[in-house]
mmCIF file of the C-alpha atoms, coordinates in Angstrom:
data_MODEL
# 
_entry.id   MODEL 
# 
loop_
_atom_site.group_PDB 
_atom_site.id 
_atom_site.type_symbol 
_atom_site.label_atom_id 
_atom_site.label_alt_id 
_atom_site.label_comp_id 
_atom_site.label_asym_id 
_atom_site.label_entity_id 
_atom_site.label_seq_id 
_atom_site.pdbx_PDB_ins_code 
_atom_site.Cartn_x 
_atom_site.Cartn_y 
_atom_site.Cartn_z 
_atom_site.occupancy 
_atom_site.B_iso_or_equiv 
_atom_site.pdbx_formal_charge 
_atom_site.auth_seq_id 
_atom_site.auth_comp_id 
_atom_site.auth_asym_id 
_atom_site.auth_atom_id 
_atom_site.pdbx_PDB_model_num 
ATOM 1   C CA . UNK A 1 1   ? 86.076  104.925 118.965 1.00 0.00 ? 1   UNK A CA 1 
ATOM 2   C CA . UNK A 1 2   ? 83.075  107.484 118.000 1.00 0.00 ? 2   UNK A CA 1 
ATOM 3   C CA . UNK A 1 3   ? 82.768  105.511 114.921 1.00 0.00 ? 3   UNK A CA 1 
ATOM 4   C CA . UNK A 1 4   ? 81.777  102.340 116.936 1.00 0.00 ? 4   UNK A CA 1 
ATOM 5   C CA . UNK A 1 5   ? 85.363  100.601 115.395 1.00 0.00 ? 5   UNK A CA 1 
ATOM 6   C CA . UNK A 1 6   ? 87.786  99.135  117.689 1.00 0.00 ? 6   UNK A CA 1 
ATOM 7   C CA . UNK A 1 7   ? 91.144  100.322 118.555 1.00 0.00 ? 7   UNK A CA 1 
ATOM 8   C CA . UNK A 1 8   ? 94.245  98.605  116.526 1.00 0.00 ? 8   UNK A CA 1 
ATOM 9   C CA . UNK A 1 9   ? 95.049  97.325  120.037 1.00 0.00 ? 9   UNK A CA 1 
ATOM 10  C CA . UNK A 1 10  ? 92.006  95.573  120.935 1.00 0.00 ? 10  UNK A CA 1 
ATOM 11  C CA . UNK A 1 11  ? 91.812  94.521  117.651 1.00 0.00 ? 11  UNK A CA 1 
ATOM 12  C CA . UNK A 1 12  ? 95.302  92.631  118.281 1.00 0.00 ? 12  UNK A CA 1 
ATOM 13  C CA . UNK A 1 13  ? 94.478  91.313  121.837 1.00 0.00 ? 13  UNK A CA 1 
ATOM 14  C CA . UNK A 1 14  ? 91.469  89.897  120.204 1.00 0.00 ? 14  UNK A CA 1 
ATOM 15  C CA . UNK A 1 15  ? 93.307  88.355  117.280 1.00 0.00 ? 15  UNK A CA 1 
ATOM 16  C CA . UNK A 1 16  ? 96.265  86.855  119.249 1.00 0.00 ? 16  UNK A CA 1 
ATOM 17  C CA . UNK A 1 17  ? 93.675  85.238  121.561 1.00 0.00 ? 17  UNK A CA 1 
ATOM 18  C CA . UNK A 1 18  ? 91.770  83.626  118.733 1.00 0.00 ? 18  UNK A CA 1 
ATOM 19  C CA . UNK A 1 19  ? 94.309  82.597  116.486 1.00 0.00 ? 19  UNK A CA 1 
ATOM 20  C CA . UNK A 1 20  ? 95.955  80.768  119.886 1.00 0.00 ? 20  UNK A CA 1 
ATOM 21  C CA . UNK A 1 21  ? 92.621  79.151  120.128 1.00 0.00 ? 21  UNK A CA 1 
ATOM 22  C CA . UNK A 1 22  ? 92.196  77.821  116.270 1.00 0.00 ? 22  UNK A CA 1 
ATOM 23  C CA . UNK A 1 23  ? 95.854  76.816  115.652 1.00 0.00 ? 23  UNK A CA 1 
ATOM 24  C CA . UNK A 1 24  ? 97.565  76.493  118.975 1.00 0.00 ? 24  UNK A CA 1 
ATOM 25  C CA . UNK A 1 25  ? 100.260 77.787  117.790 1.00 0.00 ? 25  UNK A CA 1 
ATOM 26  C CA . UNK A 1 26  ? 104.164 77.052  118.861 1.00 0.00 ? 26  UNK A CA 1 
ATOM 27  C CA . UNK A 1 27  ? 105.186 80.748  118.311 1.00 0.00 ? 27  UNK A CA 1 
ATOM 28  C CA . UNK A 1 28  ? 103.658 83.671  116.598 1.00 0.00 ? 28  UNK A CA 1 
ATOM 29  C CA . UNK A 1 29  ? 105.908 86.233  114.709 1.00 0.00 ? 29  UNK A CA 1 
ATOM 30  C CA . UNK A 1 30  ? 105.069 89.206  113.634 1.00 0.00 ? 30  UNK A CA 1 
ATOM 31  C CA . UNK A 1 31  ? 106.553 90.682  110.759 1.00 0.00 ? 31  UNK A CA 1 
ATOM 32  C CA . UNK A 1 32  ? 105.649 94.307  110.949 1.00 0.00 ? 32  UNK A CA 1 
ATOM 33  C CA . UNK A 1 33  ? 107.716 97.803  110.000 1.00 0.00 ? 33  UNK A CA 1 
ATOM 34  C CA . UNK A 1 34  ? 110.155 99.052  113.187 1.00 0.00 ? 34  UNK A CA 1 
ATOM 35  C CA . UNK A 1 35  ? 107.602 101.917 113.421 1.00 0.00 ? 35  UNK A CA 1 
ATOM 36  C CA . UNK A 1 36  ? 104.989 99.579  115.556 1.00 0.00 ? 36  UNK A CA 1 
ATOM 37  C CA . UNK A 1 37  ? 108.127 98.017  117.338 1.00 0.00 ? 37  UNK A CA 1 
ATOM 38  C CA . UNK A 1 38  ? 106.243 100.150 120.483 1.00 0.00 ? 38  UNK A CA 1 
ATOM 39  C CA . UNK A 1 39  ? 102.487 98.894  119.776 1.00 0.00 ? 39  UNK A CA 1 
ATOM 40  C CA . UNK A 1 40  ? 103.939 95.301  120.080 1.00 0.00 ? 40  UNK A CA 1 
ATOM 41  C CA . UNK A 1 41  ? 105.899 95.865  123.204 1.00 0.00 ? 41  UNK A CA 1 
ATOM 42  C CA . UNK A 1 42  ? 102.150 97.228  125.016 1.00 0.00 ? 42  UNK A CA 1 
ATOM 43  C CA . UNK A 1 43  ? 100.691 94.135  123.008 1.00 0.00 ? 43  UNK A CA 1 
ATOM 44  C CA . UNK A 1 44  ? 102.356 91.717  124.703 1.00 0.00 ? 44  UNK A CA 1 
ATOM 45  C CA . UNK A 1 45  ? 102.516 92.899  128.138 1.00 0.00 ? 45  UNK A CA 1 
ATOM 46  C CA . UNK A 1 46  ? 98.845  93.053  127.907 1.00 0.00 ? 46  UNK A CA 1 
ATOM 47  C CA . UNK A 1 47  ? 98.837  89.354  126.864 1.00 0.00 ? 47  UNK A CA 1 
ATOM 48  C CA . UNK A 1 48  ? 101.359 88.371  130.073 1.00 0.00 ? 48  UNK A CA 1 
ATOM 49  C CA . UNK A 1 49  ? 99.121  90.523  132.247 1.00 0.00 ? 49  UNK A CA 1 
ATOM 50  C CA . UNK A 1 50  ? 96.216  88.261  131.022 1.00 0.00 ? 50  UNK A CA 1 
ATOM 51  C CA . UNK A 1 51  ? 98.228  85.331  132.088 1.00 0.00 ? 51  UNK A CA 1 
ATOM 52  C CA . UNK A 1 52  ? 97.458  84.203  128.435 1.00 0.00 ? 52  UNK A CA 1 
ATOM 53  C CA . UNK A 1 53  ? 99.184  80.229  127.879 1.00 0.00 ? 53  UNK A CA 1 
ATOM 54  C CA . UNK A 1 54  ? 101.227 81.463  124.699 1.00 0.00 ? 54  UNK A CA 1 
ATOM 55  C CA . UNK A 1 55  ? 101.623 84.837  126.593 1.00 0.00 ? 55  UNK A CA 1 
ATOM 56  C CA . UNK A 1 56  ? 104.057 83.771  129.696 1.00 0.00 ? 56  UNK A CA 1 
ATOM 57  C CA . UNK A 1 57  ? 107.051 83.261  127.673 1.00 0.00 ? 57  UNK A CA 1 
ATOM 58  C CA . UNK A 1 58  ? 109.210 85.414  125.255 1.00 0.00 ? 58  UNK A CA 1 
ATOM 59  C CA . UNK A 1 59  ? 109.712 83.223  122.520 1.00 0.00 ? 59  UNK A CA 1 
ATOM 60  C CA . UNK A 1 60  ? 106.274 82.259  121.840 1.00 0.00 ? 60  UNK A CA 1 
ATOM 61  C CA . UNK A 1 61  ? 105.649 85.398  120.614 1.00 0.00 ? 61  UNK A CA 1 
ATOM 62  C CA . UNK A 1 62  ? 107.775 88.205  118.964 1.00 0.00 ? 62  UNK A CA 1 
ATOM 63  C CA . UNK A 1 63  ? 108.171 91.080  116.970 1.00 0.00 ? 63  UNK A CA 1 
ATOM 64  C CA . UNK A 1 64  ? 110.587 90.963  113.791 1.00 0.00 ? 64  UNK A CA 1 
ATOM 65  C CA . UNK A 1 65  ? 111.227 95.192  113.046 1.00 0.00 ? 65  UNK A CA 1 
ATOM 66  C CA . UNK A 1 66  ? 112.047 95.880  109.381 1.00 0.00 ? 66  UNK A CA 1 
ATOM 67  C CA . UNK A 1 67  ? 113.345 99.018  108.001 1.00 0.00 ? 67  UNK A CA 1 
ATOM 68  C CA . UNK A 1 68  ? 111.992 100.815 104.901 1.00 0.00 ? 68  UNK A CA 1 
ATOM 69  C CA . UNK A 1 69  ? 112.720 101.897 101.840 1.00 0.00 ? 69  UNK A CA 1 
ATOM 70  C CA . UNK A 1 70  ? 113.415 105.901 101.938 1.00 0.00 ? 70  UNK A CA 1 
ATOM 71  C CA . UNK A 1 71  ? 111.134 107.652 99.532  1.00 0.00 ? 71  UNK A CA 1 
ATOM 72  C CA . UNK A 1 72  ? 108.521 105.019 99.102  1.00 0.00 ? 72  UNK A CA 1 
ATOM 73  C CA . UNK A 1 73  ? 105.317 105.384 101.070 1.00 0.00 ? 73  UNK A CA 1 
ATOM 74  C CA . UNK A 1 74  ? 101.701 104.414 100.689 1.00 0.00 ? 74  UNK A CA 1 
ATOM 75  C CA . UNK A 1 75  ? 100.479 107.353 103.366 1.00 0.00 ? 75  UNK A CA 1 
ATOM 76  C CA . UNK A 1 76  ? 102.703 109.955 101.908 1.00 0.00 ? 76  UNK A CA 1 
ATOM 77  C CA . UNK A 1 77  ? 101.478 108.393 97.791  1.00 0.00 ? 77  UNK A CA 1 
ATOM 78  C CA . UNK A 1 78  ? 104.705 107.385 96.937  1.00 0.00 ? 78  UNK A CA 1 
ATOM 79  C CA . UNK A 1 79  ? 104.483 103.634 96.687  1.00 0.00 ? 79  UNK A CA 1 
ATOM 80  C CA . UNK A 1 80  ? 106.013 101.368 93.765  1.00 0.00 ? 80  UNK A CA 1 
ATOM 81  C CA . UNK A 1 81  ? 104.378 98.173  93.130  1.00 0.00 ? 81  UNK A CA 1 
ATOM 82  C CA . UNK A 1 82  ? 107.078 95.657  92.788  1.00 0.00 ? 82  UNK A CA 1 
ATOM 83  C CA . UNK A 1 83  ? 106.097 94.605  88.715  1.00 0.00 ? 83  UNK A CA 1 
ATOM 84  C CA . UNK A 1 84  ? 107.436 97.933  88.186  1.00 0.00 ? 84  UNK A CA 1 
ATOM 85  C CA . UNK A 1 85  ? 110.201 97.478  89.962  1.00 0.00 ? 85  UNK A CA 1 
ATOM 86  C CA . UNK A 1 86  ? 110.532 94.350  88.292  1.00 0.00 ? 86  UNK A CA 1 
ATOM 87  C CA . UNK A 1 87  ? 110.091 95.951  85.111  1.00 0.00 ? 87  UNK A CA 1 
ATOM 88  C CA . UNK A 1 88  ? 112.468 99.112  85.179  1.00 0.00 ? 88  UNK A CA 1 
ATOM 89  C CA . UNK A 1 89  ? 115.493 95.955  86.752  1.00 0.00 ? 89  UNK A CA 1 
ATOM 90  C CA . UNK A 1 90  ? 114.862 94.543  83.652  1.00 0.00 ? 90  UNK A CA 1 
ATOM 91  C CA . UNK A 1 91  ? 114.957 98.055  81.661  1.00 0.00 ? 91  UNK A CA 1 
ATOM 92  C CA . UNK A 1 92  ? 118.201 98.944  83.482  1.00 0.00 ? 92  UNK A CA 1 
ATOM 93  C CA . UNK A 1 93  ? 120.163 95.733  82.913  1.00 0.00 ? 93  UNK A CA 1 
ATOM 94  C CA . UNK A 1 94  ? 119.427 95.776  79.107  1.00 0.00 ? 94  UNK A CA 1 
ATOM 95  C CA . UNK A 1 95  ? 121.053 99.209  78.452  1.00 0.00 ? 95  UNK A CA 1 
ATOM 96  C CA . UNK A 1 96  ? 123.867 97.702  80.671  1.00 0.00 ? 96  UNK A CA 1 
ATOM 97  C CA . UNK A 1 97  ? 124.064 94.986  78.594  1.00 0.00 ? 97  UNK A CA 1 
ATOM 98  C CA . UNK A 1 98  ? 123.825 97.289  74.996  1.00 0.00 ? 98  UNK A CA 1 
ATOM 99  C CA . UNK A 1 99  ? 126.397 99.177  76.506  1.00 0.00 ? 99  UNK A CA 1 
ATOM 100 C CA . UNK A 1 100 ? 128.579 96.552  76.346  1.00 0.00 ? 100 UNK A CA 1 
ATOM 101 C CA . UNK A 1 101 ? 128.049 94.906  72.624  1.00 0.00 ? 101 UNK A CA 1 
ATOM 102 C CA . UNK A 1 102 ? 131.683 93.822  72.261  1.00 0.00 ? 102 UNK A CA 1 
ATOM 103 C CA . UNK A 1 103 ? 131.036 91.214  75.524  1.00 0.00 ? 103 UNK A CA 1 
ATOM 104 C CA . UNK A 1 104 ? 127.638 90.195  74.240  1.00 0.00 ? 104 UNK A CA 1 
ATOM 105 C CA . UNK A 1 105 ? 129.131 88.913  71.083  1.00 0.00 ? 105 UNK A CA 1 
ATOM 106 C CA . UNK A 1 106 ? 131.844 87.407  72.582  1.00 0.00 ? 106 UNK A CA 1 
ATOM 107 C CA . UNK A 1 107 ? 129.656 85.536  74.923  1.00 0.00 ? 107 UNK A CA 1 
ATOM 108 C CA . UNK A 1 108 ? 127.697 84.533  71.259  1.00 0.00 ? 108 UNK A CA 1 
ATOM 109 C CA . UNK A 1 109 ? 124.291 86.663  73.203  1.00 0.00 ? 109 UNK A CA 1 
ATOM 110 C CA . UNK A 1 110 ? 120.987 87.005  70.679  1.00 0.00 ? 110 UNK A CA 1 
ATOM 111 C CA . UNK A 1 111 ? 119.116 89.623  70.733  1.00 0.00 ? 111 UNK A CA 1 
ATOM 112 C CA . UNK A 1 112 ? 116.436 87.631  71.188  1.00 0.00 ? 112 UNK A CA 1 
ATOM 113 C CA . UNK A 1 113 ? 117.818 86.525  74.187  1.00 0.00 ? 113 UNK A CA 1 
ATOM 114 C CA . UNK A 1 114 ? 118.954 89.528  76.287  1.00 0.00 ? 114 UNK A CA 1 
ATOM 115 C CA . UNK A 1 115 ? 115.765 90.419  77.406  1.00 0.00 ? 115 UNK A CA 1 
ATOM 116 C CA . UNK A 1 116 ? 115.281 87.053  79.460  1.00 0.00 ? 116 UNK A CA 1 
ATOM 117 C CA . UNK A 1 117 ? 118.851 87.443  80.694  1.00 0.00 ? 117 UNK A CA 1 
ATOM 118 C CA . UNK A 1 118 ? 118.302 90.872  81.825  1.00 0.00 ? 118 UNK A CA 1 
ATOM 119 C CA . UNK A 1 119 ? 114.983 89.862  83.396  1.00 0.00 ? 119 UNK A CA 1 
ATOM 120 C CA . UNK A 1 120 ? 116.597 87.619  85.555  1.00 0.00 ? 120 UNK A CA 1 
ATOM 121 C CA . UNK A 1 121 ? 119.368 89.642  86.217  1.00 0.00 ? 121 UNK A CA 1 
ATOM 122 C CA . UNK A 1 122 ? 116.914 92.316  87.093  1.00 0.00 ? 122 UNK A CA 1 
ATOM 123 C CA . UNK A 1 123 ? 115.238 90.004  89.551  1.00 0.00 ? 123 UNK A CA 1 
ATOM 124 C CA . UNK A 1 124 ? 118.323 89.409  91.242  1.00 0.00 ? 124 UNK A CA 1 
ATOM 125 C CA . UNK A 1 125 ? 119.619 92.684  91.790  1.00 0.00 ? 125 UNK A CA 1 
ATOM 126 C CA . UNK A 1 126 ? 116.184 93.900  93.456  1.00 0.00 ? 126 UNK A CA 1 
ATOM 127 C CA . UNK A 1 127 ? 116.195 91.013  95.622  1.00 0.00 ? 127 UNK A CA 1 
ATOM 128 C CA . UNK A 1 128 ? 120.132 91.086  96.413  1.00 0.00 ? 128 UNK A CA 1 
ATOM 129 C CA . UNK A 1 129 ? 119.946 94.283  97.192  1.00 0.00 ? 129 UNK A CA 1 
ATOM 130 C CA . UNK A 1 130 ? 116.919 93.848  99.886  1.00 0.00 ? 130 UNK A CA 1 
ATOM 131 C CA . UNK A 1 131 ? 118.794 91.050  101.473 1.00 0.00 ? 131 UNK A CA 1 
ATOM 132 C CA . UNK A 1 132 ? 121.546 92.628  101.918 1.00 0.00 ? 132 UNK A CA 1 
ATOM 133 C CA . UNK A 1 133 ? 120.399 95.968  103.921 1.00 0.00 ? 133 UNK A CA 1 
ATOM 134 C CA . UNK A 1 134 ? 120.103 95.454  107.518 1.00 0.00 ? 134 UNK A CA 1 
ATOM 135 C CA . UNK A 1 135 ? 116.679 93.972  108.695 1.00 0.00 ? 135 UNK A CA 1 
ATOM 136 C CA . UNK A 1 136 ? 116.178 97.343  110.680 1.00 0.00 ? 136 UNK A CA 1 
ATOM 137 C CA . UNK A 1 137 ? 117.775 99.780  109.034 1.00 0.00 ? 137 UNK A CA 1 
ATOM 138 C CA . UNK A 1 138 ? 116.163 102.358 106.705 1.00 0.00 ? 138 UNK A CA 1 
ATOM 139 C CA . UNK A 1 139 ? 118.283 102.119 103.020 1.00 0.00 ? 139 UNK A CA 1 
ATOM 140 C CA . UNK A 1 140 ? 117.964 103.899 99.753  1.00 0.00 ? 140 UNK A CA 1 
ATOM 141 C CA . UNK A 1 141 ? 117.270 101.986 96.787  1.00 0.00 ? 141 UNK A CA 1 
ATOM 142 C CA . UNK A 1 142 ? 119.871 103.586 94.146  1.00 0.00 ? 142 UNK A CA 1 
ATOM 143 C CA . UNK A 1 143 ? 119.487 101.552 90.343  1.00 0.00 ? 143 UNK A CA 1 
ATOM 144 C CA . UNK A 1 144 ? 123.055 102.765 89.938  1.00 0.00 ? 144 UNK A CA 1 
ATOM 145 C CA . UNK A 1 145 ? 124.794 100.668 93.065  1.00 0.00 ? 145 UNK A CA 1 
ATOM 146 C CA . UNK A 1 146 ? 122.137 97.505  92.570  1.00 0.00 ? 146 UNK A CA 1 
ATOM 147 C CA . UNK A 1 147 ? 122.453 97.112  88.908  1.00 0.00 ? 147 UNK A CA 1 
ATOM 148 C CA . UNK A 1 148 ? 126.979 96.817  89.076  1.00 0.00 ? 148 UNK A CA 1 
ATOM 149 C CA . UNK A 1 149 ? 128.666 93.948  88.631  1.00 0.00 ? 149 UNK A CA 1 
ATOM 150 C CA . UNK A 1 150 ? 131.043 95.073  91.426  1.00 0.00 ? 150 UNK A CA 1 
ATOM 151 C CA . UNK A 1 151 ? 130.515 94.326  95.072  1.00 0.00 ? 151 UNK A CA 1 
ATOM 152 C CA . UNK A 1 152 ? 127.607 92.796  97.228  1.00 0.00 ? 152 UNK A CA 1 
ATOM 153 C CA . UNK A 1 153 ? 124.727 92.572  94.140  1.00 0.00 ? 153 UNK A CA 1 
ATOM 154 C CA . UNK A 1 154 ? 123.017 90.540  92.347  1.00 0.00 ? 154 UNK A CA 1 
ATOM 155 C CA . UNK A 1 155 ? 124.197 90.707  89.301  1.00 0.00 ? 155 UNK A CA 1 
ATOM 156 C CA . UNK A 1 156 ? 127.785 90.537  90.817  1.00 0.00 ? 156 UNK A CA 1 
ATOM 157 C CA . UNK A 1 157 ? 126.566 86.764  91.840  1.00 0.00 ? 157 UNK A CA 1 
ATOM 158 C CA . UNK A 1 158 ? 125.053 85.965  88.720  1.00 0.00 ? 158 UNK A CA 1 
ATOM 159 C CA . UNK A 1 159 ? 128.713 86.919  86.933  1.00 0.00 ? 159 UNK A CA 1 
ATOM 160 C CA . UNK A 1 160 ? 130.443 84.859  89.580  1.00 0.00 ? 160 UNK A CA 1 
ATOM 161 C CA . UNK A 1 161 ? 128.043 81.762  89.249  1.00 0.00 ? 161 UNK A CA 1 
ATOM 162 C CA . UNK A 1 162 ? 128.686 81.741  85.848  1.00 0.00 ? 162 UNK A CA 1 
ATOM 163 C CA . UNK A 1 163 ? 132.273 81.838  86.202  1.00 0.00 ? 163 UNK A CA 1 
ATOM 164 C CA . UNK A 1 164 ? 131.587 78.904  88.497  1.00 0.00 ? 164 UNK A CA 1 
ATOM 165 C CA . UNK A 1 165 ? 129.930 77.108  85.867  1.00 0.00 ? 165 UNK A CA 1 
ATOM 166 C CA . UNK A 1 166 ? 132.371 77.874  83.449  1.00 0.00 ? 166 UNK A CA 1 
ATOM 167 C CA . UNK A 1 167 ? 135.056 76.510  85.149  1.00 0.00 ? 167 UNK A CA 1 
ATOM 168 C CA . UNK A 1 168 ? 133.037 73.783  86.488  1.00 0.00 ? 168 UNK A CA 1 
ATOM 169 C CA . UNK A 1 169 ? 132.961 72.669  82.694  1.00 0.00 ? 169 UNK A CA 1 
ATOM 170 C CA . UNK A 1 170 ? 136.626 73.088  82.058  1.00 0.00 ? 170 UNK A CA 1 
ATOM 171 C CA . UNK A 1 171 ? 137.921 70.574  85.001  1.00 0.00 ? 171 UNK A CA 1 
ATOM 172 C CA . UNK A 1 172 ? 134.095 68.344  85.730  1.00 0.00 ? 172 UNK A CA 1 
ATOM 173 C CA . UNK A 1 173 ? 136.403 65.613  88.095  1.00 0.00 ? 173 UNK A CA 1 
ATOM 174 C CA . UNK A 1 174 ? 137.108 68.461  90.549  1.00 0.00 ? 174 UNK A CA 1 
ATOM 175 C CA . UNK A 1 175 ? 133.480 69.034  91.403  1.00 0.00 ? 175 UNK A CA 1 
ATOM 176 C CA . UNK A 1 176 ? 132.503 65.397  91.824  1.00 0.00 ? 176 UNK A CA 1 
ATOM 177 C CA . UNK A 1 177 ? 132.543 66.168  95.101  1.00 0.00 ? 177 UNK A CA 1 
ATOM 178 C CA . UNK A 1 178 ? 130.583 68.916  95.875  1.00 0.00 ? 178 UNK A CA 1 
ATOM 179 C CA . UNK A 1 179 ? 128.292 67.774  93.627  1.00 0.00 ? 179 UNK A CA 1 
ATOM 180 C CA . UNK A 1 180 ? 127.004 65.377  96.461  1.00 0.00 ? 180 UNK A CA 1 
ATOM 181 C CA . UNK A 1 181 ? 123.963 67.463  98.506  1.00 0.00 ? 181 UNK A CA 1 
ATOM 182 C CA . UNK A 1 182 ? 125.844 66.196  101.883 1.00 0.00 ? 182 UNK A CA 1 
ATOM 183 C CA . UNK A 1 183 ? 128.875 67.247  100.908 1.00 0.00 ? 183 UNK A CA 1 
ATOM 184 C CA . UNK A 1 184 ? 128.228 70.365  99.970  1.00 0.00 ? 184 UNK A CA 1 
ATOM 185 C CA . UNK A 1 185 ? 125.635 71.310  103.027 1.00 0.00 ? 185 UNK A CA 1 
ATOM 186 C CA . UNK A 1 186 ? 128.707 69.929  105.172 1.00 0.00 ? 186 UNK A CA 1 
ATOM 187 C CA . UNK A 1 187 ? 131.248 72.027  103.432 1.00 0.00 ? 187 UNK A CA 1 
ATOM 188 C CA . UNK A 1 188 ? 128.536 75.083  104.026 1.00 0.00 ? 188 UNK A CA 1 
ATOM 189 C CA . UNK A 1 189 ? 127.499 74.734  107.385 1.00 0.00 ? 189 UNK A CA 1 
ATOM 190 C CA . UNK A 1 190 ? 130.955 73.066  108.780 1.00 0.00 ? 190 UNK A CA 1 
ATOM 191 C CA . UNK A 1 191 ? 133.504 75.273  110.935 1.00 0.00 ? 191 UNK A CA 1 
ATOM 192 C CA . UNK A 1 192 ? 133.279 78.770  111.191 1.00 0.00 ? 192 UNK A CA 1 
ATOM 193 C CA . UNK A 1 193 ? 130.614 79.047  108.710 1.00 0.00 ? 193 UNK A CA 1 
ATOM 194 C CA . UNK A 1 194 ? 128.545 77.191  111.258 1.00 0.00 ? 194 UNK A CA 1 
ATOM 195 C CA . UNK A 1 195 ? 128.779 80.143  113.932 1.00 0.00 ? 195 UNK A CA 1 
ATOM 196 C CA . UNK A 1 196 ? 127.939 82.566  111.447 1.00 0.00 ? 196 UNK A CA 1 
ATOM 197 C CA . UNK A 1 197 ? 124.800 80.811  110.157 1.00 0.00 ? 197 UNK A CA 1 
ATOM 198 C CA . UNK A 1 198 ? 123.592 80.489  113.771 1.00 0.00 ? 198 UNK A CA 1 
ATOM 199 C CA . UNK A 1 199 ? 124.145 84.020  114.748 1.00 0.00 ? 199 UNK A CA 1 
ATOM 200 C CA . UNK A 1 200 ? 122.231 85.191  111.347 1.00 0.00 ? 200 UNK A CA 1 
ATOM 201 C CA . UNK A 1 201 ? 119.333 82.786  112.373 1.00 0.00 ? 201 UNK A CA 1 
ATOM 202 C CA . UNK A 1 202 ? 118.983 84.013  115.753 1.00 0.00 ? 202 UNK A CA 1 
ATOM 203 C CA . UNK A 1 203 ? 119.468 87.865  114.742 1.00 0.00 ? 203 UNK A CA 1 
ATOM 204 C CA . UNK A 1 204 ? 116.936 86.654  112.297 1.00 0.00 ? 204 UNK A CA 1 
ATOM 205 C CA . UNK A 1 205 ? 118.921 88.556  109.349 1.00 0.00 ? 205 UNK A CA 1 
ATOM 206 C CA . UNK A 1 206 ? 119.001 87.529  105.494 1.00 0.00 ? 206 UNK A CA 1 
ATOM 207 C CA . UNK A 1 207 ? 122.569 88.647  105.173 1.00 0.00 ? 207 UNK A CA 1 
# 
């Protein structure tokens, strides 16, 4: 460039090459935005052209695309810094929580304590609802859908692991078994929920 500073894609030719060279490497991933899913694509076909060692085959090196999160931006100035995302989760599941006083009492719920629960109910929703968008896709973060107890959220999970728990306490013989780590991986990963764990890993999806 005029300014005497590289070019991104020099820059990354460079990079591969040396970080090959320090940490021989078994495969390289790059986690970037869908956006550059073309500046990797002329990245490595420069590196086969090169007849680079980690270069010749596919799955040495690869690009994994992400989607992102309509309206926030650091070019356009509209970024959020995830301790105040953090923050307003906790905000929003506290007036959830106020707004139902009747439950908190029933479930015997300090005031004291509500703020802790909503924190980690907070946390939960904001990472539930990352995990569950597709890798790739664009998505809209909404505090309305991530913060209900209905459907695919976090806080959805956290209610149904403590109805887990609850019943867990009320009959303790019938979860001996799962109890056991091997058991439980093997009840997991077993059957059908074998195939669907493989095709997640190798779509490399949360979901």
């Amino acid at each position: 460039k005029s300014d005497k500073s590289g070019l991104y894609i020099t820059r990354d030719i460079y990079t591969a090459i040396t970080r090959f060279n320090q940490y021989h490497f078994d495969k390289m991933i790059y986690v970037v935005g869908a956006s550059q899913s073309l500046h990797f694509k002329q990245l490595f076909k420069i590196l086969e052209k090169l007849n680079l060692p980690f270069a010749t085959h596919p799955s040495k090196i690869l690009h994994v695309p992400f989607g992102n999160v309509r309206g926030i931006s650091t070019r356009k100035g509209t970024a959020v810094f995830l301790d105040d995302i953090l923050n307003e989760a906790t905000h929003q599941m506290m007036i959830v929580m106020k707004s139902n006083e009747g439950k908190m009492k029933e479930l015997n719920i300090k005031e004291e304590e509500m703020e802790e629960i909503a924190e980690r109910i907070g946390i939960s929703a904001v990472v539930v609802s990352d995990l569950c968008a597709k890798r790739i896709k664009d998505y809209s973060f909404d505090w309305k859908r991530i913060t209900s107890f209905e459907g695919d959220t976090g806080p959805a999970i956290q209610y149904a692991h403590a109805r887990l728990c609850s019943l867990e306490r009320k009959v303790e013989e019938k979860f001996e078994f799962l109890k056991n780590k091997k058991n439980l991986e093997n009840e997991i990963f077993s059957g059908k929920n074998s195939n669907f764990f493989e095709g997640k890993l190798e779509e490399k999806e949360a979901e």
